[in-house]
NUKOLDO-367507 format. One record per atom (N, C-alpha, C): residue number from 1; atom name; x, y, z. Coordinates in nm, 4 decimals, decimal comma. Each point is the difference from the previous one (the first is absolute). Example, Ala and Ser with C-alpha at 12.3 -4.5 7.8 and 13.67 -1.06 7.14 Angstrom:
REM NUKOLDO-367507
(fiba 1; N; (1,3190; -0,5690; 0,7800))
(fiba 1; CA; (-0,0890; 0,1190; 0,0000))
(fiba 1; C; (0,0900; 0,1200; 0,0000))
(fiba 2; N; (-0,0350; 0,1050; -0,0720))
(fiba 2; CA; (0,0820; 0,1190; 0,0060))
(fiba 2; C; (-0,0770; 0,1090; 0,0730))
***
This chain:
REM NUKOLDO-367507
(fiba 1; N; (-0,3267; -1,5274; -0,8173))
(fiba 1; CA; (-0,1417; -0,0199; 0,0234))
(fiba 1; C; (-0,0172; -0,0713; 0,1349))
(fiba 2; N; (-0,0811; 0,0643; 0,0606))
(fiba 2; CA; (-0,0408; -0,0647; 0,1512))
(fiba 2; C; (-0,1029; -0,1137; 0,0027))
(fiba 3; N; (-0,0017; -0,0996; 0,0728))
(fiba 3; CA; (-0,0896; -0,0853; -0,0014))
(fiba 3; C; (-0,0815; 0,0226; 0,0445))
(fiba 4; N; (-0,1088; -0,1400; -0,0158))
(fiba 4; CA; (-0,1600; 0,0299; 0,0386))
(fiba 4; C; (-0,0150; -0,0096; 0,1685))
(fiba 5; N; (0,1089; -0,0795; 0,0445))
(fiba 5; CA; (-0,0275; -0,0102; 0,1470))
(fiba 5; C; (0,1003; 0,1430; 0,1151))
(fiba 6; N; (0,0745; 0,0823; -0,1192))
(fiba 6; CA; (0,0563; 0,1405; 0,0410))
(fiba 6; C; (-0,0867; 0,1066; 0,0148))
(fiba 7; N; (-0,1138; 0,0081; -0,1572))
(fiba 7; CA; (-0,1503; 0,0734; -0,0008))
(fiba 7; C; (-0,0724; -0,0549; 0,1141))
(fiba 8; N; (-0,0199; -0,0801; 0,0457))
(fiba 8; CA; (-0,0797; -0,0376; 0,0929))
(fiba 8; C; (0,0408; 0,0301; 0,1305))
(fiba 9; N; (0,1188; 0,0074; 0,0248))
(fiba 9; CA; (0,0664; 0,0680; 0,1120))
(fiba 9; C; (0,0228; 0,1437; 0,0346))
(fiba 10; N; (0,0010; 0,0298; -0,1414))
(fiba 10; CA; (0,0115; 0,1766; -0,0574))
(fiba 10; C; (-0,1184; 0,0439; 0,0682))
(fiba 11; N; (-0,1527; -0,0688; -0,0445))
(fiba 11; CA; (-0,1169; 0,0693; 0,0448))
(fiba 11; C; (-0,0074; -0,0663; 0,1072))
(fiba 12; N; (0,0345; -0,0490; 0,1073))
(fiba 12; CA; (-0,0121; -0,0184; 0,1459))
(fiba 12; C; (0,0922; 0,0696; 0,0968))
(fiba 13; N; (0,0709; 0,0563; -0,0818))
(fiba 13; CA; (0,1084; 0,0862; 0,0846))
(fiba 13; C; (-0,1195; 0,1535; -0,0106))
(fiba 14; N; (-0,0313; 0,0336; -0,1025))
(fiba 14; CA; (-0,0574; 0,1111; -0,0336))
(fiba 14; C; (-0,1227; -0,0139; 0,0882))
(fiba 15; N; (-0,0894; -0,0676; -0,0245))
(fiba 15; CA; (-0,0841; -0,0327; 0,1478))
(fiba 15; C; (0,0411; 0,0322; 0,1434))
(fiba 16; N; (0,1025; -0,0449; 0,0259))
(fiba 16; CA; (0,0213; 0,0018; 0,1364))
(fiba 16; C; (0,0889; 0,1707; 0,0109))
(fiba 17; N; (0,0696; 0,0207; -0,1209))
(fiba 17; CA; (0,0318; 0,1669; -0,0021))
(fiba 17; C; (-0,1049; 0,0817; 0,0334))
(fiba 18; N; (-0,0836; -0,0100; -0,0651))
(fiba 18; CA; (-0,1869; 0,0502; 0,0177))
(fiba 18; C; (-0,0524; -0,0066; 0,1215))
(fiba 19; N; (0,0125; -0,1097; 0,0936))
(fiba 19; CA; (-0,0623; -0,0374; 0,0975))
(fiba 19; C; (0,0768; 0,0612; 0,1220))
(fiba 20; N; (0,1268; -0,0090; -0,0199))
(fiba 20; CA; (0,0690; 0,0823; 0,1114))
(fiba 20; C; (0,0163; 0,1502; -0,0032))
(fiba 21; N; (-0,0597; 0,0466; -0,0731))
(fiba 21; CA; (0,0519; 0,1510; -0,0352))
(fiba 21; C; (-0,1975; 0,0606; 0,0512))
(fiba 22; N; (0,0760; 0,0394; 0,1114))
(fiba 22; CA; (-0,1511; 0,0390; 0,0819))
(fiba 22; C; (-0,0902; 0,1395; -0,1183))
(fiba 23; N; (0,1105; 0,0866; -0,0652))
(fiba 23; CA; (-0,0718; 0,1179; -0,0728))
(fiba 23; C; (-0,0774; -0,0901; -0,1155))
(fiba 24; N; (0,0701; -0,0834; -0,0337))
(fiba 24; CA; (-0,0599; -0,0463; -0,1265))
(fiba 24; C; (-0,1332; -0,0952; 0,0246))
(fiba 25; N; (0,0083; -0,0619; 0,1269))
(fiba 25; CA; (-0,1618; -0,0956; 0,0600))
(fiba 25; C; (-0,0684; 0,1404; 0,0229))
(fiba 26; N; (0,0392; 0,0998; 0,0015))
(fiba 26; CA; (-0,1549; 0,1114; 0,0269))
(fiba 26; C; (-0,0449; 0,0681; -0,0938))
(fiba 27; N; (0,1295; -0,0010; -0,1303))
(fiba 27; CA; (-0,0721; 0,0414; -0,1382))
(fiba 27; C; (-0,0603; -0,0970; -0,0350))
(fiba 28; N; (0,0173; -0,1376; -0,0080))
(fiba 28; CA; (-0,0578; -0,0947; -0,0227))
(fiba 28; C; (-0,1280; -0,0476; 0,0250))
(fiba 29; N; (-0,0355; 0,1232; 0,1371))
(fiba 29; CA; (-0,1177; -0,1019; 0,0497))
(fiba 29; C; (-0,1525; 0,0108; -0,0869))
(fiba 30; N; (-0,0575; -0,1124; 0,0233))
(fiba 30; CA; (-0,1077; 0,0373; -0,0706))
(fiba 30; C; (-0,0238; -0,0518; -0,1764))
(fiba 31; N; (0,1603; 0,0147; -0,0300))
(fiba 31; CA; (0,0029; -0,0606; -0,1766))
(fiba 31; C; (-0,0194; -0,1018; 0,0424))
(fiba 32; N; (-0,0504; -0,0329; -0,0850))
(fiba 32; CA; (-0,0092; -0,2082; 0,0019))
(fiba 32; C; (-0,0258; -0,0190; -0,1769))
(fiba 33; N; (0,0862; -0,0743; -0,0553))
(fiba 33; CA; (-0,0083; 0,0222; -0,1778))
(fiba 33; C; (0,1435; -0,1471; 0,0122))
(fiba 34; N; (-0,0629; -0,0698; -0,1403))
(fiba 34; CA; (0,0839; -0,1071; 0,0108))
(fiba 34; C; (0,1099; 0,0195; -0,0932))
(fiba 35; N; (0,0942; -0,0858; 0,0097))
(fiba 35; CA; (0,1066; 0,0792; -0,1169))
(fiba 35; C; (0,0508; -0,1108; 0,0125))
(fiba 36; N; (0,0873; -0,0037; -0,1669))
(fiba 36; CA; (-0,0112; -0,1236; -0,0687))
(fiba 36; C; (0,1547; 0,0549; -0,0846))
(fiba 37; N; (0,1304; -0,0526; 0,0138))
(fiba 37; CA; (0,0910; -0,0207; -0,0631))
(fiba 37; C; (0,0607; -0,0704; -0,0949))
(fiba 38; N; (0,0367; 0,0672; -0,1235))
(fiba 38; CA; (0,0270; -0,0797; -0,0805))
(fiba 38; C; (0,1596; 0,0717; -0,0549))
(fiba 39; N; (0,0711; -0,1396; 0,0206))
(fiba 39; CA; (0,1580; -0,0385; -0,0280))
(fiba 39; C; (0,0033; 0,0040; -0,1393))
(fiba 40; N; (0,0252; 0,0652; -0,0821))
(fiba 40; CA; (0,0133; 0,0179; -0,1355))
(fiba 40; C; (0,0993; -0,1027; -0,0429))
(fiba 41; N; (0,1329; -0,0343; 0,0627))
(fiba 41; CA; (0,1041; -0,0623; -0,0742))
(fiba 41; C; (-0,0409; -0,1104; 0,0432))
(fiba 42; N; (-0,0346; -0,0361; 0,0977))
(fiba 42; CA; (-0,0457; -0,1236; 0,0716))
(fiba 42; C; (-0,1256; -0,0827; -0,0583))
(fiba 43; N; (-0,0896; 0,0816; -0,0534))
(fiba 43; CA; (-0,1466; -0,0368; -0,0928))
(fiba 43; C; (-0,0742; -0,0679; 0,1254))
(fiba 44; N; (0,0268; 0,0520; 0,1682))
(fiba 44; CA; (-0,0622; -0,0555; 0,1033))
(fiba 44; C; (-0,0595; 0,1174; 0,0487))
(fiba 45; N; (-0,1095; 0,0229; 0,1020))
(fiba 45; CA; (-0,1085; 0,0235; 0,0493))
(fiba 45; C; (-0,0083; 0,0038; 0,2043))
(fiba 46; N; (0,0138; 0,0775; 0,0737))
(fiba 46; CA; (-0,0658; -0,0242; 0,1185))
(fiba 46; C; (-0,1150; 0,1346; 0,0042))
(fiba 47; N; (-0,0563; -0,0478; 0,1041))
(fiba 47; CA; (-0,1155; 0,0924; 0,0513))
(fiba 47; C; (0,0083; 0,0344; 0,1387))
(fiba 48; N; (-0,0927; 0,0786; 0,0540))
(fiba 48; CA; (-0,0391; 0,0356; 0,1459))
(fiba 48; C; (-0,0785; 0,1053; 0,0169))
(fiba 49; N; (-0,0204; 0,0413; 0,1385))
(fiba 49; CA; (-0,1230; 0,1265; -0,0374))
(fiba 49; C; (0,0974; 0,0707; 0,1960))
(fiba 50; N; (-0,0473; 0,1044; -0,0797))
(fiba 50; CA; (0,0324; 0,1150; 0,1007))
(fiba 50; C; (-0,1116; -0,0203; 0,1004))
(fiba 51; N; (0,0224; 0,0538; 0,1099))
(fiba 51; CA; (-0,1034; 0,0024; 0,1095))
(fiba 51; C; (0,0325; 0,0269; 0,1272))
(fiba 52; N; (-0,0641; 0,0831; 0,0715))
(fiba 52; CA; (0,0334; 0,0756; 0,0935))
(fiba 52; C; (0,1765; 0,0364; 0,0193))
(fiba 53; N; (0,0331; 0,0700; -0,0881))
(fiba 53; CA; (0,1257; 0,0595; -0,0309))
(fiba 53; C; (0,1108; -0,0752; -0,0268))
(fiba 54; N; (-0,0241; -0,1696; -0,0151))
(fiba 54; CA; (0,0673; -0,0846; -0,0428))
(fiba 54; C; (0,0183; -0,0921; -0,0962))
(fiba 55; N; (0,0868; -0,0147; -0,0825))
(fiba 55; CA; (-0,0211; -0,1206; -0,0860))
(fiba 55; C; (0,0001; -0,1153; 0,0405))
(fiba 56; N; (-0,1307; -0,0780; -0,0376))
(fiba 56; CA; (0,0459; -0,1440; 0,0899))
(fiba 56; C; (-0,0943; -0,1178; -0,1645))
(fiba 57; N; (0,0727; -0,0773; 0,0745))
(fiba 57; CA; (-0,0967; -0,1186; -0,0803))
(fiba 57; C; (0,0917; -0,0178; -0,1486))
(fiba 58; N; (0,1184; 0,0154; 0,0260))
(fiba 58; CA; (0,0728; -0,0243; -0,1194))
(fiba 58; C; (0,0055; -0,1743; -0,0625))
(fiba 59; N; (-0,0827; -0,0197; -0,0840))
(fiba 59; CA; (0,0467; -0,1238; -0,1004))
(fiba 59; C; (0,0266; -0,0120; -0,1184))
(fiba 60; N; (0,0436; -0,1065; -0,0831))
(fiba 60; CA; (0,0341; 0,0116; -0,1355))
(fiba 60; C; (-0,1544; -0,0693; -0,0277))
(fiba 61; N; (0,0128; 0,0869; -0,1795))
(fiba 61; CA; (-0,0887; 0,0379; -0,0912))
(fiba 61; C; (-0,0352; 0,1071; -0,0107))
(fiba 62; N; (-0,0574; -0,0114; -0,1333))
(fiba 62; CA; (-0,0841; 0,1438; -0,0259))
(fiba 62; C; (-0,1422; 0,0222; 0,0892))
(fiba 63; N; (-0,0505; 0,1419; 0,0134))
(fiba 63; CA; (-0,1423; 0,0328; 0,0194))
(fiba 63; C; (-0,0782; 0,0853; -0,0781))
(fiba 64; N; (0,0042; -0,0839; -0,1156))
(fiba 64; CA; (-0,0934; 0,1382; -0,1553))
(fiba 64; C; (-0,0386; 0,0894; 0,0975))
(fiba 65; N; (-0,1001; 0,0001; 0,0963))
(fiba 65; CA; (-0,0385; 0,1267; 0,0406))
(fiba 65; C; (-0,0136; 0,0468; 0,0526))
(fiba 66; N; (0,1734; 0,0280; 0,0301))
(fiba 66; CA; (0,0854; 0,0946; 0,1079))
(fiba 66; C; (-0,0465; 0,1317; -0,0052))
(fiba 67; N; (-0,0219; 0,0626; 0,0849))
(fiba 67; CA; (-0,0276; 0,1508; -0,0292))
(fiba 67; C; (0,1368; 0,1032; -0,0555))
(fiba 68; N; (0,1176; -0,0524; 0,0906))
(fiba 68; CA; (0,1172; 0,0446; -0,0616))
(fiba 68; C; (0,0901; -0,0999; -0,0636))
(fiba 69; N; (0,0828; 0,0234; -0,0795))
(fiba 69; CA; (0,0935; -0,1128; -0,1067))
(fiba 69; C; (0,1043; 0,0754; 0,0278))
(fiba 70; N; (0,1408; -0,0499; 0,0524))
(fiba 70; CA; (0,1284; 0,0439; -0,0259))
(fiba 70; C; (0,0590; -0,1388; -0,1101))
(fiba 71; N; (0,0916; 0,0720; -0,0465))
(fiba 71; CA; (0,0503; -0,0218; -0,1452))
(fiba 71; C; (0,1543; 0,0244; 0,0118))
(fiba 72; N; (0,0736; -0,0700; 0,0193))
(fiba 72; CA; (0,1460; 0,0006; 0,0426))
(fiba 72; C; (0,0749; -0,1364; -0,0614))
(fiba 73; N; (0,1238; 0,0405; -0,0207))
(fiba 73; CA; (0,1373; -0,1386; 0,0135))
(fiba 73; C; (0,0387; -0,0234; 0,0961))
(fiba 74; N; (0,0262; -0,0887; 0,0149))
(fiba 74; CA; (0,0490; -0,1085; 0,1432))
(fiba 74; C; (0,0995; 0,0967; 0,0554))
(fiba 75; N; (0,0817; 0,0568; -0,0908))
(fiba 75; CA; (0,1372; 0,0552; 0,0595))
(fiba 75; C; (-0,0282; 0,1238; 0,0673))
(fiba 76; N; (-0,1057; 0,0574; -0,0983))
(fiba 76; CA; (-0,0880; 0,1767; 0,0590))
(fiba 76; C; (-0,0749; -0,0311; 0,1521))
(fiba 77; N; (-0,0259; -0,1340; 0,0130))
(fiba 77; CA; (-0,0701; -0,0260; 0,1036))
(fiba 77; C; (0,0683; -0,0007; 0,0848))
(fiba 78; N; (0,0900; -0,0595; 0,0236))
(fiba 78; CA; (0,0927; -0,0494; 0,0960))
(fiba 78; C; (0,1007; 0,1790; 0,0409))
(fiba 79; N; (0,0428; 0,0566; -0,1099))
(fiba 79; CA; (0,0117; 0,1341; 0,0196))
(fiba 79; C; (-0,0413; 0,1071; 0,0868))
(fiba 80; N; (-0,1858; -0,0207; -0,0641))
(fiba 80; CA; (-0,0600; 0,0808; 0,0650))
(fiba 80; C; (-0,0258; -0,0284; 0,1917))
(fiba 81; N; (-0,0144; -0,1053; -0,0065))
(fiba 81; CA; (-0,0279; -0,0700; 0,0921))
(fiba 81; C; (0,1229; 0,0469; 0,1411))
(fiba 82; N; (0,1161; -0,0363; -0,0255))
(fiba 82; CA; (0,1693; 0,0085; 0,0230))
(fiba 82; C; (-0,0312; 0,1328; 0,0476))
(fiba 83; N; (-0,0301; 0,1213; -0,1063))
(fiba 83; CA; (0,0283; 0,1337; 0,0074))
(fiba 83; C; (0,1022; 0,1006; -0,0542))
(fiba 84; N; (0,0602; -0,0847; -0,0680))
(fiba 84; CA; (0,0457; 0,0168; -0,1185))
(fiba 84; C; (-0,0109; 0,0215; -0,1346))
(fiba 85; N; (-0,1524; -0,0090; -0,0456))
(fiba 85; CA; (-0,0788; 0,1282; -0,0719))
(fiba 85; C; (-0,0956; 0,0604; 0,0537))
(fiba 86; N; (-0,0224; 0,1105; -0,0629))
(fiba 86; CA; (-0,0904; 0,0839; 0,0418))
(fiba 86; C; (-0,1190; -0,0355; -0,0276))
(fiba 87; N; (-0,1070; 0,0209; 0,0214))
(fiba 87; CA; (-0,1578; -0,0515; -0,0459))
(fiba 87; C; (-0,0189; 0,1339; -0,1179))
(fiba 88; N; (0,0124; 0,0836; 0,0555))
(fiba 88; CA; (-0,0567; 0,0834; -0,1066))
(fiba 88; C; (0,0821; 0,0382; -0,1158))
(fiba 89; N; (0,1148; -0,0056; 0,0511))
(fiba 89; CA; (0,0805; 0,0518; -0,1813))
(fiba 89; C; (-0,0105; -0,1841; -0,0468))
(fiba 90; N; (-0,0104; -0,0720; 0,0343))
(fiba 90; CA; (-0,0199; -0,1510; -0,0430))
(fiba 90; C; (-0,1129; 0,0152; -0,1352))
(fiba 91; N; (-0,1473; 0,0281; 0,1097))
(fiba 91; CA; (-0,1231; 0,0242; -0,0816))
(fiba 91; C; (-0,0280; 0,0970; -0,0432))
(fiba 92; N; (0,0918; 0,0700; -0,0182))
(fiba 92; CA; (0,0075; 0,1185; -0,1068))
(fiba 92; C; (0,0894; 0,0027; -0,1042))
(fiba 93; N; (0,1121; -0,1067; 0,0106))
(fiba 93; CA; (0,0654; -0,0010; -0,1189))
(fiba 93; C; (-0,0299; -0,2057; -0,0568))
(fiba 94; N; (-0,1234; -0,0132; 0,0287))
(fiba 94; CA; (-0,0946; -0,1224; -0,0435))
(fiba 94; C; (0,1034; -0,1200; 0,0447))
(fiba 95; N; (0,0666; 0,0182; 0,1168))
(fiba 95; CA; (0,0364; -0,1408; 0,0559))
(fiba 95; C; (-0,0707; -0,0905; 0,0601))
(fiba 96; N; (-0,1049; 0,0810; 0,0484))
(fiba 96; CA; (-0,1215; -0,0645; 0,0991))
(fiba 96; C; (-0,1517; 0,0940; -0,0448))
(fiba 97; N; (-0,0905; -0,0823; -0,0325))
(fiba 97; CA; (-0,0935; 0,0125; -0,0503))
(fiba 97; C; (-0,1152; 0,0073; 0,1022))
(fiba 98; N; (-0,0655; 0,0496; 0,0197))
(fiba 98; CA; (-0,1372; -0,0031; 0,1239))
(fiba 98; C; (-0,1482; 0,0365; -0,0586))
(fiba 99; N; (-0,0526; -0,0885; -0,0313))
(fiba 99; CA; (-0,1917; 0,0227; -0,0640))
(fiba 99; C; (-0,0213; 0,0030; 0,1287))
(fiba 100; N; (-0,1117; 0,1118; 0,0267))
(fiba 100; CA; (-0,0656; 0,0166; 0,0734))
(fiba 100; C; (-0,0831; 0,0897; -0,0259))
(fiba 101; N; (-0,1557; 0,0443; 0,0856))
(fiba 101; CA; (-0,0410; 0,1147; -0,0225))
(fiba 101; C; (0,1115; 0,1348; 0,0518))
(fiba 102; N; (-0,0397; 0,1027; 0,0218))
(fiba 102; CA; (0,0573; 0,1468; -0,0008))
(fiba 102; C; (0,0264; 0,0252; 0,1094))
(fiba 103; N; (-0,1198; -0,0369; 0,1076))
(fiba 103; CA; (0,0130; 0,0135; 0,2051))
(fiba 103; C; (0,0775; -0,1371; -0,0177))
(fiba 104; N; (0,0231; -0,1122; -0,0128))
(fiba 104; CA; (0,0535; -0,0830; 0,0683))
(fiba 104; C; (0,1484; 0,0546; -0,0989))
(fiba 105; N; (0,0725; 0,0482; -0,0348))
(fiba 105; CA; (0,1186; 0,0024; -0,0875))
(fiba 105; C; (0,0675; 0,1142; 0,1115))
(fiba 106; N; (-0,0929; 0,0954; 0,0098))
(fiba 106; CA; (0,0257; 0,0963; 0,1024))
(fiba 106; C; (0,0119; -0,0378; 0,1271))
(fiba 107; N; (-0,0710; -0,0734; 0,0551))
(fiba 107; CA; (0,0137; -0,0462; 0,1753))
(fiba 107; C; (0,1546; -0,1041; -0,0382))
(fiba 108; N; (0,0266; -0,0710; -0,1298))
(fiba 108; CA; (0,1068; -0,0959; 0,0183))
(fiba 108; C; (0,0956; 0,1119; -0,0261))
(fiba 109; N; (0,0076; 0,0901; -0,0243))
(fiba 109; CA; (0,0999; 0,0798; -0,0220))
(fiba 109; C; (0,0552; 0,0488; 0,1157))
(fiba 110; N; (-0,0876; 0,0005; 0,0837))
(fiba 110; CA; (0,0888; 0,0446; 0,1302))
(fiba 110; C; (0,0416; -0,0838; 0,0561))
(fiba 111; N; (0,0375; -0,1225; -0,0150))
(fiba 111; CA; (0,0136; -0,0828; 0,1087))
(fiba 111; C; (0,1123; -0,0718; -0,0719))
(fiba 112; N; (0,0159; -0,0500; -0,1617))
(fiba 112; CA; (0,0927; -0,0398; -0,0599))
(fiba 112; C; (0,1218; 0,0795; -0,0294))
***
C-alpha cells in the first residue's frame, strides 16, 4: 500500500504529465470540471479542477461536488500514474472507477 504523501505525488506527477504533453493541453482546452479523488485503501481524499488543459490546484480533501470522482487504490494510482497500468483495461476491469457525466468520460478518455 502506497502512502498518502506517494498519492499526493502520484497526482502531481500526472498534472505535470498533462501539462507537458502539448496534444493533450489542446484536447483539454476549454474543459474546466473539478475532480475530486478518492484513495479507497487510504480512506483519504484530494481534489482539483481541470482548466485550460491542465490539472492544477491539487489539495487534500474531499469536494462533494466534484463534477468528476476517480475511485482508485493507492497502489492503482501510483501504477497508473508510473504507466504501468493501463487506464482503460484498469476501468474496465473496475480497478479505477470514474463518475462522471457521458461528454466529460469521453473527452477524459482521450487523454487518460
Amino acid at each position: 500500500m502506497a502512502t498518502i504523501d506517494e498519492c499526493r505525488t502520484a497526482l502531481e506527477q500526472f498534472s505535470e504529465n498533462l501539462a507537458s504533453n502539448p496534444k493533450t493541453v489542446r484536447k483539454l482546452q476549454g474543459f474546466q470540471r473539478s475532480l475530486a479523488a478518492d484513495i479507497t485503501d487510504l480512506s483519504v481524499s484530494f481534489n482539483g479542477k481541470f482548466d485550460q488543459g491542465k490539472l492544477t490546484g491539487i489539495t487534500d480533501g474531499d469536494n462533494p461536488d466534484a463534477e468528476i470522482r476517480m475511485i482508485v487504490s493507492s497502489d492503482n494510482l501510483l501504477k497508473l500514474v508510473a504507466g504501468e497500468l493501463d487506464f482503460m483495461k484498469a476501468f474496465t476491469g473496475g480497478q479505477v472507477k470514474l463518475k462522471a457525466n457521458m461528454m466529460d468520460l469521453m473527452k477524459l478518455r482521450g487523454v487518460l
